[in-house]
N, C-alpha and C positions, 0 to 999 in steps of 0.2 A: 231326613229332617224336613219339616213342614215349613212351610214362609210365607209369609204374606202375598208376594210377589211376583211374578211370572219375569225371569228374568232370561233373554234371549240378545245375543248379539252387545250384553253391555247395555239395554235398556228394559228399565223396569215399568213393567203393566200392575197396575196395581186399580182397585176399586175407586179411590180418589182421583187416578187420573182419565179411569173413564165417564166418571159423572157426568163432567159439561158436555160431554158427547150425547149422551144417552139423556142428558135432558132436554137437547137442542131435539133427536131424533123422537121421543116420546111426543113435545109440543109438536113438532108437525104431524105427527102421526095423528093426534087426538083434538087438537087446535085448541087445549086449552092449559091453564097451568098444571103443569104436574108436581107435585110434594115432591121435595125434595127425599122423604124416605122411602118414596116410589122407585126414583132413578136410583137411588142407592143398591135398594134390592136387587134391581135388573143388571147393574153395571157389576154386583159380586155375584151372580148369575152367570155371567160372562163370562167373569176372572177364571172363575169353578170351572166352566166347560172347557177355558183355554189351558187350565190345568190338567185338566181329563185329557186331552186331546194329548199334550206331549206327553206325559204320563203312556200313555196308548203306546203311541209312536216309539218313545223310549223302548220300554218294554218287548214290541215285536222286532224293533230292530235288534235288539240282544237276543231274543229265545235267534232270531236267524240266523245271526252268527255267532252261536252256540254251536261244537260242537256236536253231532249225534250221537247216544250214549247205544 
């Protein structure tokens, strides 16, 4: 099942909650204002690879304790 959310420990990462981060880090980065559809993109960029990343980890830690056929 797919979700929005990256949910770990009882707290939800979600795109919404990284924005003010990712737009504070964008202005210093660049020193100027950034669009708000800028940090968006970047902060569901994020979400995606924090997805990927458990996803990964899921995944190798079951094929390990898997059984050898």
């Amino acid at each position: 099942m797919n979700i929005s959310a990256v949910v770990t420990g009882g707290i939800a990462i979600s795109t919404a909650t990284l924005m003010p981060a990712v737009e504070w880090a964008l202005g210093l980065a660049f020193h100027v204002p950034v669009p708000p559809s800028v940090s968006s993109l970047v902060a569901g960029v994020l979400v995606a690879g924090v997805h990927a990343g458990i996803d990964f980890i899921k995944n190798r830690a079951a094929a390990k304790a898997a059984p050898a056929a």
